[in-house]
C-alpha atoms as one frame of an Amber mdcrd trajectory, in Angstrom:
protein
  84.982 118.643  97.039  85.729 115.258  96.803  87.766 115.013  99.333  85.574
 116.974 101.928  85.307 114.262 104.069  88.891 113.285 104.202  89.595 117.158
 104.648  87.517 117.279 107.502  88.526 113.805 109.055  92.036 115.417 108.904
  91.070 118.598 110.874  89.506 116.717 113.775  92.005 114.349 114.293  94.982
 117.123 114.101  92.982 119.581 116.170  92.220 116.863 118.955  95.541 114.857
 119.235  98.098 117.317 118.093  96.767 120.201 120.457  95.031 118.394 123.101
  96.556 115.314 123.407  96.045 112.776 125.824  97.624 114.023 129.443  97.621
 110.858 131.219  98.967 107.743 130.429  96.573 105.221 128.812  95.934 102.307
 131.323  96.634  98.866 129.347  96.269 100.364 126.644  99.917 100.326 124.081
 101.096 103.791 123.368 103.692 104.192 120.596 105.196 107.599 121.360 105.407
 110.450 124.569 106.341 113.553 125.162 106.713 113.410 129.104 102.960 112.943
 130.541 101.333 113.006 126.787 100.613 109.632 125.247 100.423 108.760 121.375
  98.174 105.448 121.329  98.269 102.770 118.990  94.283 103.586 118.272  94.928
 107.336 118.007  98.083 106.881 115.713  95.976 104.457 113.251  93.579 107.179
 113.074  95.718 110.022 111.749  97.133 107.436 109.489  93.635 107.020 108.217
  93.280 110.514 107.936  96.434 111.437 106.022  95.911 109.060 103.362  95.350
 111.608 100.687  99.183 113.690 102.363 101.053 110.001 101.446 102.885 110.422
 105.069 104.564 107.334 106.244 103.727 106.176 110.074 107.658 107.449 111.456
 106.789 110.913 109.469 103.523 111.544 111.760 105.136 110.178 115.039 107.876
 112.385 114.445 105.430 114.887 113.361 102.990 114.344 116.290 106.215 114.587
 118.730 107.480 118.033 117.149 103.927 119.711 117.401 103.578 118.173 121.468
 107.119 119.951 121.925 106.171 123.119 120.975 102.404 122.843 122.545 104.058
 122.385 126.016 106.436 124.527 125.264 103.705 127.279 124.507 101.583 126.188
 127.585 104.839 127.072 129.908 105.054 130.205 127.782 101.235 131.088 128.842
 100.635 131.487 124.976  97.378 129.041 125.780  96.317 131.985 127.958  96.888
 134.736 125.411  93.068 136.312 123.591  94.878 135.503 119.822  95.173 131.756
 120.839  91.781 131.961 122.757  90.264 133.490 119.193  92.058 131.275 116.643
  90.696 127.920 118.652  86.974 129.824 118.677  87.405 130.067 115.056  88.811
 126.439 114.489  86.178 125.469 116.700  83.599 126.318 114.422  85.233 125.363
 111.181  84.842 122.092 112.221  81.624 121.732 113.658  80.770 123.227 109.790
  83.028 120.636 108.586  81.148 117.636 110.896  77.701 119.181 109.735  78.922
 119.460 106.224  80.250 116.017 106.069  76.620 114.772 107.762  74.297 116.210
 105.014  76.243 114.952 102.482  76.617 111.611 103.927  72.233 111.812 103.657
  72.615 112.564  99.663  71.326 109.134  97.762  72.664 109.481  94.121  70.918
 107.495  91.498  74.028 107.386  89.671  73.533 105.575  86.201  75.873 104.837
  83.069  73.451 106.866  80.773  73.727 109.934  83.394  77.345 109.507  83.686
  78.152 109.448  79.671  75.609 112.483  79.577  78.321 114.206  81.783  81.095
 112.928  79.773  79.833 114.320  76.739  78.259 117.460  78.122  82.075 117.913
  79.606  84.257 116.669  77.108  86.973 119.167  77.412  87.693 118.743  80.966
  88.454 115.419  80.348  91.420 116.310  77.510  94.835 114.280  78.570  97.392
 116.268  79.879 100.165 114.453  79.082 100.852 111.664  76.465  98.913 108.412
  77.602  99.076 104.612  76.543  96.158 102.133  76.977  98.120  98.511  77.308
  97.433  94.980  78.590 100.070  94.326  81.486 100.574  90.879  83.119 103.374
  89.632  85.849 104.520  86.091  86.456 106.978  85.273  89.707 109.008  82.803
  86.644 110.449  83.194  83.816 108.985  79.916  82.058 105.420  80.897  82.543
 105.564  84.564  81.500 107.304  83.488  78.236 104.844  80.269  77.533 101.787
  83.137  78.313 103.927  85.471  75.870 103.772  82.989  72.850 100.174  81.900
  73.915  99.069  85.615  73.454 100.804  86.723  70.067  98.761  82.736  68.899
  95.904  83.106  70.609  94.825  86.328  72.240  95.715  87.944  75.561  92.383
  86.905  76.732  92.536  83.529  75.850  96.171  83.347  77.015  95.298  84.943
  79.949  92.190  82.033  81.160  94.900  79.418  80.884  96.937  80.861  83.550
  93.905  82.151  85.553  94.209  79.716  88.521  98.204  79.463  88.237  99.664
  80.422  91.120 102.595  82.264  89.782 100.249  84.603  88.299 100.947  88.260
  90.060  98.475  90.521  88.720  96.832  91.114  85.390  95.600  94.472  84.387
  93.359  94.748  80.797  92.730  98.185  78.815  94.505  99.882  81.378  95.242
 103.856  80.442  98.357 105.367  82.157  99.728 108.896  81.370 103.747 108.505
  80.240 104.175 110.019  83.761 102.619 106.757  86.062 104.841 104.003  83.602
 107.709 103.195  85.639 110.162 102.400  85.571 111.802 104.797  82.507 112.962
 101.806  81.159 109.249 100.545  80.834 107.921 103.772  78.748 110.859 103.240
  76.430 109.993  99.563  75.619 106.075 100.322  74.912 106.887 103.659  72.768
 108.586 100.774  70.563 105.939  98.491  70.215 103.472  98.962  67.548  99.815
  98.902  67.778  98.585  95.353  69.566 101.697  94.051  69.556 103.281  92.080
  72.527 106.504  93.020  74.195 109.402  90.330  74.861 109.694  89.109  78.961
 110.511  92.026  80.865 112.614  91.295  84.125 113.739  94.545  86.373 112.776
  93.410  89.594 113.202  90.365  91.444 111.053  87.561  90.967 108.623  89.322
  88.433 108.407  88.633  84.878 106.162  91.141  82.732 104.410  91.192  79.482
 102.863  93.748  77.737 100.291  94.657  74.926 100.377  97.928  73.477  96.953
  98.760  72.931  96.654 102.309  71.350  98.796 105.709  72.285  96.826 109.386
  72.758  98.312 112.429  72.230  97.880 115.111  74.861  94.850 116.616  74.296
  93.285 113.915  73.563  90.065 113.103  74.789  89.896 109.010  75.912  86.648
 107.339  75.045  83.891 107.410  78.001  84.958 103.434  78.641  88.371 104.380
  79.271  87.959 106.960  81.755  84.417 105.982  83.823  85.992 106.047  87.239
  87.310 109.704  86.620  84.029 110.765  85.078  82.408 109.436  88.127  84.355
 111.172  90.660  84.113 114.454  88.555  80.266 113.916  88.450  79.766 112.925
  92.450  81.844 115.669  92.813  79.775 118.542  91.301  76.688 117.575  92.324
  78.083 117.261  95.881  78.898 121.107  95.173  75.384 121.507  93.941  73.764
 120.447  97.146  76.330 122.666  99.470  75.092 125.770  97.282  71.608 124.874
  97.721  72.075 124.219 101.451  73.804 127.514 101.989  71.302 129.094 100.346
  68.668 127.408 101.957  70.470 128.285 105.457  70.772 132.032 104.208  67.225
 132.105 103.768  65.999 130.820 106.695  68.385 133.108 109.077  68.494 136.657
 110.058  71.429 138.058 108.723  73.115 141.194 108.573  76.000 142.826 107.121
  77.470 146.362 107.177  79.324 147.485 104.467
């Protein structure tokens, strides 16, 4: 449920630009693909990009895509399959999916959550088990310099002083990349396998040597503690899942009620 909105963005956009299309050419307006008198615009593309986050399709992928699925729509309008009662019915049915989708996605978009820590670690613990690890995890300090000379002077600063220390005398530095604290990864997300290796060496809070695999980026590491799978991470650790878990319920709570609420309110009928 979490991704209703998304979900429905998707079937919109798809339904609208990969069926209909747009039949003239835009005036002065930049198009970046046609299939003869069908237009792809630069403001159409960048919305199916928005909506295809969550599918990870690169912007070649859906102009290639959106230029297949134009193919075979003209294709099928020469045919006369746009003419034929199994088309006619299957974009009647489509057409009310998404208007359910668009009414869906404007009730929920009403719903005010008072969304607190104490109701959110309620959740946690009244859902512990759904929040068990999978998969081996690490929780680990991780820091990137663009040289070599900083990332090893922050490296000897940190095993002296503290990470946190070490890391507020580099704060305004501008080689600094990026600095991530008590950040849990399952063994899956470390990459590269080179990485996982080095931290499954490294014993509790203690701070790996310079890495260097990729140009200009110079990493250190702090190996804070390592969970088994099945493990359950403390509530801390794991808020922003815990959060999405818990939007996403009650989300599914109010649908119920608003079906329900619909079913009540309707004459309905069914014959078994």
């Amino acid at each position: 449920m979490k991704h209703l909105n998304k979900i429905s963005l998707t079937i919109i956009i798809c339904c609208v630009f990969y069926i209909i299309g747009c039949k003239k050419e835009p005036k002065q307006v930049k198009y970046v693909a046609k299939v003869n008198e069908t237009y792809l615009t630069e403001s159409q593309l960048n919305a199916i990009l928005d909506s295809n986050k969550i599918h990870n399709l690169t912007k070649n992928e859906i102009i290639r895509n959106w230029v297949t699925d134009e193919l075979l729509f003209q294709e099928a309008n020469k045919e006369g399959i746009l003419k034929e009662n199994e088309y006619k019915n299957l974009i009647s049915n489509s057409e009310r999916k998404i208007a359910g989708s668009l009414l869906l996605k404007r009730v929920l978009a009403e719903v005010k959550l008072n969304i607190t820590d104490d109701k959110l670690e309620n959740f946690y613990f009244a859902h512990k088990n759904d929040f068990k690890l999978f998969t081996d995890a690490t929780l680990l300090n991780r820091i990137s310099f663009s040289e070599e000379d900083k990332a090893i002077l922050f490296r000897n600063t940190a095993i002296k002083s503290g990470w946190d220390k070490a890391y507020h005398v580099f704060i305004n530095d501008s080689i600094l990349i990026n600095n991530r604290t008590n950040l849990l990864l399952n063994d899956y997300q470390i990459q590269p396998l080179l990485l996982l290796r080095i931290i499954k060496g490294l014993n509790k809070n203690e701070v790996s040597l310079v890495l260097h695999y990729t140009e200009k980026n110079y990493e250190v590491i702090q190996l804070i503690e390592r969970y088994n799978k099945g493990t359950i991470p403390p509530f801390p650790l794991i808020k922003e899942e815990v959060t999405e878990m818990y939007f996403a319920q009650k989300q599914q709570s109010f649908i119920k009620n608003y079906l329900d609420n619909l079913r009540l309110n309707n004459d309905i009928e069914i014959i078994n």
